[in-house]
N, C-alpha and C positions, 0 to 999 in steps of 0.2 A: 259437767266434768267432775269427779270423784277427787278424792283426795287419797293418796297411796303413802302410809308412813314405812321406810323400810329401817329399822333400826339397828342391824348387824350387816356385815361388809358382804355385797355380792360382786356379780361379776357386772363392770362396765355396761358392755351390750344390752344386760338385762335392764339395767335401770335407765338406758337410752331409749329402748323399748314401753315402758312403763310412760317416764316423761313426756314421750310425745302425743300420748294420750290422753293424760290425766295429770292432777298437780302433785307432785312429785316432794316430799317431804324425807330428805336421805340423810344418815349420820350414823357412820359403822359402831360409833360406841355410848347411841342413846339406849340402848337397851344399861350401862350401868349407872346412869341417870333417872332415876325413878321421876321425879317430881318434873325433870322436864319431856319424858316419855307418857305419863301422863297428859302433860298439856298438849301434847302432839298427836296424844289418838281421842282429844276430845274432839277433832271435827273429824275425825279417819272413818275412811268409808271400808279400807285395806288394812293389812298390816301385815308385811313381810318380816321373818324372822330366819335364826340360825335357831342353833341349842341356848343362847346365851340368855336370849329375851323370855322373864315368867310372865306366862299367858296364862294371867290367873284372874280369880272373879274381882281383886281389886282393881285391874286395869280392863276388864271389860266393865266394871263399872263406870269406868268415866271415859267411856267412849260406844255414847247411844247409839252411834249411826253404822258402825261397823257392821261390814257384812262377812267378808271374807278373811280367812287366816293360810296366809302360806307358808310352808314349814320349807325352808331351800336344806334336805337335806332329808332323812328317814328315820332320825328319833324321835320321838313324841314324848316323853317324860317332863318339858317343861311345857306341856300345853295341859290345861286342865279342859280335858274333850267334855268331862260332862257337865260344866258350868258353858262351854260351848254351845252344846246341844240343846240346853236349856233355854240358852239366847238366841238360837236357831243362827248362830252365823255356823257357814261355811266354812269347812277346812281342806287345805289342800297339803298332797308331800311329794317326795320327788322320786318313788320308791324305781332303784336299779340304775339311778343316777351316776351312784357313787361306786357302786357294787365293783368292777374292774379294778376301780381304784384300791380298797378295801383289801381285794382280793391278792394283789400285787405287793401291798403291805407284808402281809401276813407272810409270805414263800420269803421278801426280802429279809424280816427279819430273825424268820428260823435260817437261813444261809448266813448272818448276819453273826448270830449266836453260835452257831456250831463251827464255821471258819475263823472265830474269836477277831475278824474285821477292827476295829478297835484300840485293843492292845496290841495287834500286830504295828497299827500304823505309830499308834505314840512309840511302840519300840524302835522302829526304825530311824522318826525323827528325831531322838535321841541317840541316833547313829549305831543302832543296835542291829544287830545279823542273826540272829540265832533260828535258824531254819526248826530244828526239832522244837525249840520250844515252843514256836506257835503251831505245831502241826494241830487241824482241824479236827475234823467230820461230818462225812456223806450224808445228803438228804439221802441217796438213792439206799434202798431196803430198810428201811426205817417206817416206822407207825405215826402218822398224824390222827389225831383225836378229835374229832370237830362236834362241839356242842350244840349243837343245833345248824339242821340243813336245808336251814330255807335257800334263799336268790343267791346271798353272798356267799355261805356255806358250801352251794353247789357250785362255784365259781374256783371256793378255792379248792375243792375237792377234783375239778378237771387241771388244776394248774400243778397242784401236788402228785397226779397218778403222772405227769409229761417231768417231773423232777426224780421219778419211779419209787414214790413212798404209797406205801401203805395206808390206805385212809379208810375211819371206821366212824363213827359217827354217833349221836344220841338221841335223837329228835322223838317224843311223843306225839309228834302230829304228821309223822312217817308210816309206812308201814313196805315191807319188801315187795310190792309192784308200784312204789316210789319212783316215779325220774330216776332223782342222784344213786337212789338203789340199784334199779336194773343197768339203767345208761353206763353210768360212772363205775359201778362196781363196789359200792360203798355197801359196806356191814354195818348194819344198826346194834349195838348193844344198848346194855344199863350202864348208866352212866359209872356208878362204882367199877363193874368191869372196862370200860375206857378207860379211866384214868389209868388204872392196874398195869394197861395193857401198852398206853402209846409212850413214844420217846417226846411226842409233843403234844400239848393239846393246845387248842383256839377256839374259842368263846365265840358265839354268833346268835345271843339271844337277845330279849327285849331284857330293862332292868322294870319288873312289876316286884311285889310283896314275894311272891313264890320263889324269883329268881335272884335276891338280894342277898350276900352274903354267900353265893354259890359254892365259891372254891373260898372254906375255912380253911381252918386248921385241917380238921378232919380229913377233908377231900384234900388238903396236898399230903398228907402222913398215906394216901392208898398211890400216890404217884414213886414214881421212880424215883430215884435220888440223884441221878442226872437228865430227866425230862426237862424239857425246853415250855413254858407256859407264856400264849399269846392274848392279851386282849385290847381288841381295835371295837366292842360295843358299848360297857358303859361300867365306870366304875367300881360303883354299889356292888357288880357280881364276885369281887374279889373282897376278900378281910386282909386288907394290907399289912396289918400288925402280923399276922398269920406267915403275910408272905412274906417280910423283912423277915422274918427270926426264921424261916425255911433257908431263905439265902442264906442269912449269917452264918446258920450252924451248917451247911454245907448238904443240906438235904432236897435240892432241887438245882437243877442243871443252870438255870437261868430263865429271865422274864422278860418280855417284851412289853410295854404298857403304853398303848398311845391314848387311853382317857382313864381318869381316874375318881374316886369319891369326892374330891375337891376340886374345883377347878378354876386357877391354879393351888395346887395343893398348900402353898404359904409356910407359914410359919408352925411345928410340931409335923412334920412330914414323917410318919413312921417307915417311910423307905426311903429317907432321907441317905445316903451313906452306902445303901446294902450293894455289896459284890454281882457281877453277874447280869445287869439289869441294864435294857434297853428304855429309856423314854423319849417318847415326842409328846409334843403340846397339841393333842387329838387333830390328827392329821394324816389319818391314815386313808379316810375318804377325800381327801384333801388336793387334786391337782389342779393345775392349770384346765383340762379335760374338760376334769370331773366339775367345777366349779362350774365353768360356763354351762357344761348340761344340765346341770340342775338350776339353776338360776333362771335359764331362759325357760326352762319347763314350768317352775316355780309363777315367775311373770305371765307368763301364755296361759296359766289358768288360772290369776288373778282378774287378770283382761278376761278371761272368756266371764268368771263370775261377774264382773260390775256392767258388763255386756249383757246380763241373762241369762246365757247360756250354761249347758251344762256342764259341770269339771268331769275329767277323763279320767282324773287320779280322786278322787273325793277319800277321806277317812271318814269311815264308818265306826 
């Protein structure tokens, strides 16, 4: 019998699953427990994770026997793969898990934004009537921008043409006999020309060196001064400073941010205040759903690894 440490919250099922196999070591918020997450992957043979837990070479140091790492979820930025690979343990992820979820996000909170949802409702519980002043605006004939169009990107690129926007895209690892190209109907530009071009754009890349700091200053001064900006991938691609002083001074439509550079962003929050501005507490892949499919998938290839067997999802 194996020993499985899971340190961030999954879904029930899965860790019913897990238990009754192997010795089961569960506690949604050992991952900000260092000293006692150590003591707990010193006999792990396993270790489940969200984003929260660093899988890094001081906690693979004190955990010999580990073999497997399961990521319930499709970020990789706090696994350190090449201290990983070095140790020869296995990594698993949960990749199109969350993707619907993700996807659904994204259309909610461009409708979210442009029927100003929000202020309509505080207006009226303060018993407020005023039909013109919240008059909205239509997704339909409008340009979505989407920055890269892998799994999730192509998801929301088919839920954006059934809303009848416009969707054009960025992707360097596209080319026009693309899937989302041909299928979908999606235009590939540069990215300079996207921004120029859409009423919204939505982020869908990894955050590595290359893509950090993506949409500075610069890149929101080539957008519209009322485009709508979404990001449900990973903080680091925004310059927050950049984006609060766009809101303030009234040079971008509005933002949506369901993760950000800090997380929770705390105390000195540069978009602490700013107008315009949707947040959640990264949870845009986040449902009921979406949670138990990846979790159970997450677990099913934990179990297949301490089994032998081969993972179906491996990171390479």
């Amino acid at each position: 019998m194996a020993t499985v440490v899971v340190s961030e919250w999954i879904d029930g099922a899965a860790l019913e699953r897990i238990a009754a196999r192997h010795e089961l070591v569960y506690d949604p918020q050992l991952h900000a427990d260092v000293p006692a997450l150590h003591a707990a992957l010193a006999d792990a043979d396993a270790w489940v994770v969200r984003n929260q837990s660093r899988v890094d070479r001081a906690a693979l140091a004190v955990a010999p026997g580990l073999r497997v790492v399961g990521r319930v979820g499709v970020g990789l930025d706090n696994l350190d793969l090449t201290a990983l690979r070095e140790r020869g343990v296995a990594v698993t992820w949960a990749p199109g898990t969350n993707a619907a979820s993700v996807a659904e996000y994204v259309l909610g909170a461009l409708v979210h934004l442009w029927r100003r949802f929000d202020g309509a409702t505080e207006h009226v519980r303060g018993g407020g009537w005023d039909r013109p002043a919240f008059m909205g605006r239509e997704a339909f004939g409008r340009t979505l921008g989407l920055i890269g169009l892998g799994d999730i990107g192509a998801r929301v690129a088919r839920r954006a043409r059934a809303f009848g926007l416009e969707v054009v895209a960025s992707d360097p690892a596209l080319h026009d006999a693309s899937f989302a190209v041909q299928e979908l109907g999606v235009a590939l530009l540069p990215v300079d020309e996207l921004l120029a071009r859409s009423d919204a754009v939505s982020l869908h890349v990894p955050l590595v060196p290359g893509t950090r700091g993506l949409i500075d200053a610069e890149a929101l001064a080539r957008m519209r001064p009322d485009a709508l900006l979404v990001n449900t991938s990973r903080g680091g691609l925004i310059d927050e400073a950049a984006l609060a002083t766009a809101l303030r001074e009234g040079r971008l439509g509005g933002a949506a941010l369901d993760v950000r550079d800090h997380e929770p962003p705390g105390d000195g929050d540069p978009l602490a205040g700013a107008p315009r501005l949707l947040l959640t507490p990264h949870v845009a892949g986040v449902t009921v759903e979406s949670n138990a499919r990846a979790s159970r998938h997450v677990a099913d290839e934990v179990l297949r690894a301490l089994a032998g067997e081969g993972l179906r999802t491996p990171v390479r």
